[in-house]
C-alpha positions as CSV (number, residue, x, y, z in Angstrom):
1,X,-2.2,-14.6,18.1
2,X,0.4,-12.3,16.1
3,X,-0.2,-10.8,13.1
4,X,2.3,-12.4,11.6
5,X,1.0,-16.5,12.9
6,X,-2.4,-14.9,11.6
7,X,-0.1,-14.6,8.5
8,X,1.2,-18.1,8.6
9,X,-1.8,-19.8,8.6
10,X,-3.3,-18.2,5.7
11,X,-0.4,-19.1,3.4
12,X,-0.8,-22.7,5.1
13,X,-4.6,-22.7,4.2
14,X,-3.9,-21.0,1.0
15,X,-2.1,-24.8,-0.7
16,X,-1.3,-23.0,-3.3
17,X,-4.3,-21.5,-4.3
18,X,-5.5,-18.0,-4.6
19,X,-9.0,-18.3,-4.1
20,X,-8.8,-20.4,-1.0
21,X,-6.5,-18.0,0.7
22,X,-8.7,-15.1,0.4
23,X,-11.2,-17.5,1.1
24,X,-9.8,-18.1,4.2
25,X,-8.8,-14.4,5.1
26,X,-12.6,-13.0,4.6
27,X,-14.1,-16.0,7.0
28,X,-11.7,-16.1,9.2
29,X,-12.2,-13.0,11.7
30,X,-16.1,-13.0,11.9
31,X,-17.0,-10.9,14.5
32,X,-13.7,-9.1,14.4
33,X,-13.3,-6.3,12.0
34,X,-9.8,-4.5,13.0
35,X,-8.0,-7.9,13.1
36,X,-9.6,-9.1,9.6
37,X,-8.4,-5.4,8.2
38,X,-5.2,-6.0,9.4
39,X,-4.7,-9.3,8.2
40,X,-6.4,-8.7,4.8
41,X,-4.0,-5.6,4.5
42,X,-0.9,-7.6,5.0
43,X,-1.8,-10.6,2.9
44,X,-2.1,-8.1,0.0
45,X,0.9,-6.0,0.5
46,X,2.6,-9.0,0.3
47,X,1.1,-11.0,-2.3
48,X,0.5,-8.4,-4.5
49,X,4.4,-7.1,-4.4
50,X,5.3,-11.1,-5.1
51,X,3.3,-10.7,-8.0
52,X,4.8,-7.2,-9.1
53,X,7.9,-8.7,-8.4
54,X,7.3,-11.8,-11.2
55,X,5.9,-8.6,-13.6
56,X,8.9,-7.0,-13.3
57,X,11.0,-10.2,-13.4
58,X,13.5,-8.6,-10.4
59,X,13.6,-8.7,-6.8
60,X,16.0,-5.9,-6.0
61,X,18.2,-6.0,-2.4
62,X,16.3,-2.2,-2.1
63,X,13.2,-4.0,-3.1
64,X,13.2,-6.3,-0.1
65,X,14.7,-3.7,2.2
66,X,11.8,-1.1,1.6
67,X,9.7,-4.3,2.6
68,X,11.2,-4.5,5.8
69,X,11.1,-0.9,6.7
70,X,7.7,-0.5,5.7
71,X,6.3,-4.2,7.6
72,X,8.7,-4.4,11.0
73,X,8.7,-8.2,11.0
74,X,10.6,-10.4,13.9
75,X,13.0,-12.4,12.9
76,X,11.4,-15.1,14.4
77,X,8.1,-14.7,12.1
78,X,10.1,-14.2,8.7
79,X,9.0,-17.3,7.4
80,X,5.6,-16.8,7.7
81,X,5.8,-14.0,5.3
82,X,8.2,-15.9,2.7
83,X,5.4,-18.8,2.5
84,X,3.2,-15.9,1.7
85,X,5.3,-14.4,-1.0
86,X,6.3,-17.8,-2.5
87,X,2.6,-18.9,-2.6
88,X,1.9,-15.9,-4.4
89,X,4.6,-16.1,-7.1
90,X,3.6,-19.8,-7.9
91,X,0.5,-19.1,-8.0
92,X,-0.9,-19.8,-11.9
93,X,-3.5,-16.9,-10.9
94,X,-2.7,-13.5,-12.4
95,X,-2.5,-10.4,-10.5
96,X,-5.5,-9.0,-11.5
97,X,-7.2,-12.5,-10.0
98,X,-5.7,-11.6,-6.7
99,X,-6.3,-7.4,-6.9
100,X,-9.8,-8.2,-7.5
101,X,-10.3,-10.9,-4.8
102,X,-8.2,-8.4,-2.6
103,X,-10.7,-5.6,-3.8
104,X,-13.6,-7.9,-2.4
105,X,-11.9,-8.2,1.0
106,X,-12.2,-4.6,1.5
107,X,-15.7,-4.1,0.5
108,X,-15.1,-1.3,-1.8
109,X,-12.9,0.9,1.1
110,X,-11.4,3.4,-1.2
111,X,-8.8,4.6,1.4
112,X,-8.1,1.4,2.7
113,X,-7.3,0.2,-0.9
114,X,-5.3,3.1,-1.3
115,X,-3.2,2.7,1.0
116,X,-2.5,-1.0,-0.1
117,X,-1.2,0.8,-3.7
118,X,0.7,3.2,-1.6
119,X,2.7,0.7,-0.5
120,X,3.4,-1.0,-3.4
121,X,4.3,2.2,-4.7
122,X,7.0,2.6,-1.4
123,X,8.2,-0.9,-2.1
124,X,8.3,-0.2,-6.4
125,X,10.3,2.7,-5.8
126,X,12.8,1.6,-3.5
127,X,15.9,1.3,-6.2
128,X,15.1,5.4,-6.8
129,X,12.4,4.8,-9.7
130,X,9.6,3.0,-10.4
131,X,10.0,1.5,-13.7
132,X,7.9,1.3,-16.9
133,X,6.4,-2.5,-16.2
134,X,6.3,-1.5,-12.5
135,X,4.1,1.6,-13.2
136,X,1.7,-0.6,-15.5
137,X,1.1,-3.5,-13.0
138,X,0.5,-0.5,-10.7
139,X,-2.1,1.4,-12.6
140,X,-4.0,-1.9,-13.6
141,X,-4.2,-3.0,-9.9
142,X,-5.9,0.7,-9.5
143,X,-8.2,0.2,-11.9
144,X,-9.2,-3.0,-10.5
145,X,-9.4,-1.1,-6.9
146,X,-11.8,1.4,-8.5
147,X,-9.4,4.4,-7.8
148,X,-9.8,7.4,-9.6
149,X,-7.3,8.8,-11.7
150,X,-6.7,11.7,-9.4
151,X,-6.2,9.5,-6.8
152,X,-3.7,7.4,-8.4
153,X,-2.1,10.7,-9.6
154,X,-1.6,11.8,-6.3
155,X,-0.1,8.3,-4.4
156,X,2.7,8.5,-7.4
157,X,3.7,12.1,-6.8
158,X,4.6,11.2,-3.5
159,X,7.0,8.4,-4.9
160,X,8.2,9.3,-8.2
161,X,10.7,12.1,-8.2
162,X,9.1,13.1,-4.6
163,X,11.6,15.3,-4.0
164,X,11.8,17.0,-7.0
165,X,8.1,16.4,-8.3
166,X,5.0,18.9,-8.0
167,X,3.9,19.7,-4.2
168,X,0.7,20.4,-5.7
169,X,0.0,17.0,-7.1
170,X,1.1,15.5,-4.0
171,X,-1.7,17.0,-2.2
172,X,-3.6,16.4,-5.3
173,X,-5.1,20.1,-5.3
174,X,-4.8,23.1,-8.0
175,X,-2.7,25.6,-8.2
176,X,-5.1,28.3,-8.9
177,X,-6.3,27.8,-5.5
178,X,-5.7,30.8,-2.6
179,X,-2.9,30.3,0.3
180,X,-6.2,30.0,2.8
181,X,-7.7,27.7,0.8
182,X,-4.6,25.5,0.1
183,X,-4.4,25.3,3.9
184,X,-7.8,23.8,4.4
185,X,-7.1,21.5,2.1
186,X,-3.7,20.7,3.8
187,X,-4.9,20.3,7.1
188,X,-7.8,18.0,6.0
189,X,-5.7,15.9,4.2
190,X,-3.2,15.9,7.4
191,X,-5.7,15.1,9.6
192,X,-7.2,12.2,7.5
193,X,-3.3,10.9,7.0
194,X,-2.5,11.6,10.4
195,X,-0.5,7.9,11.2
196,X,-3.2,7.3,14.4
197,X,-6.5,7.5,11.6
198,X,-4.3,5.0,9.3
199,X,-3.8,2.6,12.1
200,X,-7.7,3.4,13.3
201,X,-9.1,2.5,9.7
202,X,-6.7,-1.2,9.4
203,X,-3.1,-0.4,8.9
204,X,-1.3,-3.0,11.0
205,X,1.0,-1.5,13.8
206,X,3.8,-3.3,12.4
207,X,3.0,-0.8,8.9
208,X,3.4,2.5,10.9
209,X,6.4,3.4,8.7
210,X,4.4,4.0,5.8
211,X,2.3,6.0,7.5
212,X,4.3,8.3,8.9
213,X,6.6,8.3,5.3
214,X,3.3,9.5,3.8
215,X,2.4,12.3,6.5
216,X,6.2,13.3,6.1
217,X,5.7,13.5,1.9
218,X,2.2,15.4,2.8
219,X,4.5,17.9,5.2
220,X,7.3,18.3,2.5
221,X,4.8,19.6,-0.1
222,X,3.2,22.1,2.0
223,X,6.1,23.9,3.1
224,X,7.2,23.7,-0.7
225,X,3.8,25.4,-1.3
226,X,4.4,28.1,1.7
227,X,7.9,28.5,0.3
228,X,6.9,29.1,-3.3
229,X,4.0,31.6,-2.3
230,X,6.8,33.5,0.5
């Protein structure tokens, strides 16, 4: 079964309900880790930018682009994840309901969970910012994840004023450090963001654009870093 009929079924199962949807996501793949990780990982990209979305008050055209770019999703399956999305938005439950029952899927994965903010964070600033109520939701969903500060830190460099913003806090390391030692730490960091670990550790195929958008941001701040030092 596709991802995305995985997907269908547990916005079907969900009836309007966020406890029987994740419910339905943690029992559903006993005995099958990778597809559960997969399917827990979409359910919350999805639900939890429906319910940023009804924070913010706004779904933007970029909004829902940066959706698409980030989850490739056939035409044919694009209901299944707008039954998701509208679940979510109905729901009465708050975000933090579903961030913390989403938190509980994950069983306290730190990297899988940040790579769930990440791409709220890709999706957030797809209109070129992420904006004041948009930055709030995001930091209490982290909270909720249990993610440090300096790993919040370093998933916003990457999207707010990436371009423009400090290399350093993108690779969320100090300054004081030496050129060999900012290399170790560039090359463990681009190893464990390499786009084949992502997939490896639950990022759905149908994601890999986020991955490889973050080992491109990772890239663009070391050779900021090799620049500045000559």
């Amino acid at each position: 079964m596709s991802l995305w009929k995985w997907i269908g079924e547990a916005a079907e199962s969900g009836a309007g309900a966020a406890g029987a949807l994740f419910e339905w996501v943690g029992s559903a793949f006993v005995g099958d880790r990778e597809t559960r990780r997969q399917v827990a990982f979409s359910v919350a990209l999805i639900a939890l930018s429906a319910k940023m979305a009804k924070a913010d008050g706004v779904v933007t055209s970029d909004e829902v682009a940066a959706f698409h770019r980030l989850f490739v999703t056939p035409e044919s399956e694009a209901r299944h994840v707008e039954m998701l999305f509208d679940l979510a938005k109905r729901d009465v439950a708050g975000f933090e309901a579903y961030a913390t029952r989403i938190a509980a899927l994950f069983d306290g994965d730190c990297q899988a969970l940040e790579d769930v903010v990440d791409g709220l964070f890709a999706i957030a600033g797809a209109d070129g910012a992420v904006h004041e109520d948009e930055m709030a939701y995001l930091q209490r969903v982290a909270e909720i994840f249990t993610i440090s500060d300096a790993g919040f830190d370093r998933i916003a460099a990457r999207h707010v004023v990436p371009e423009e913003g400090d290399p350093y806090r993108v690779l969320g390391i100090a300054r004081t450090l030496t050129l060999e030692e900012l290399g170790r730490h560039y090359r463990l960091l681009a190893a464990e963001n390499h786009p084949d670990r992502l997939l490896a550790r639950g990022l759905p195929p149908e994601a890999e654009a986020l991955a490889h958008e973050r080992m491109a941001a990772i890239n663009r701040a070391w050779d900021r870093i090799k620049l500045e030092r000559g």
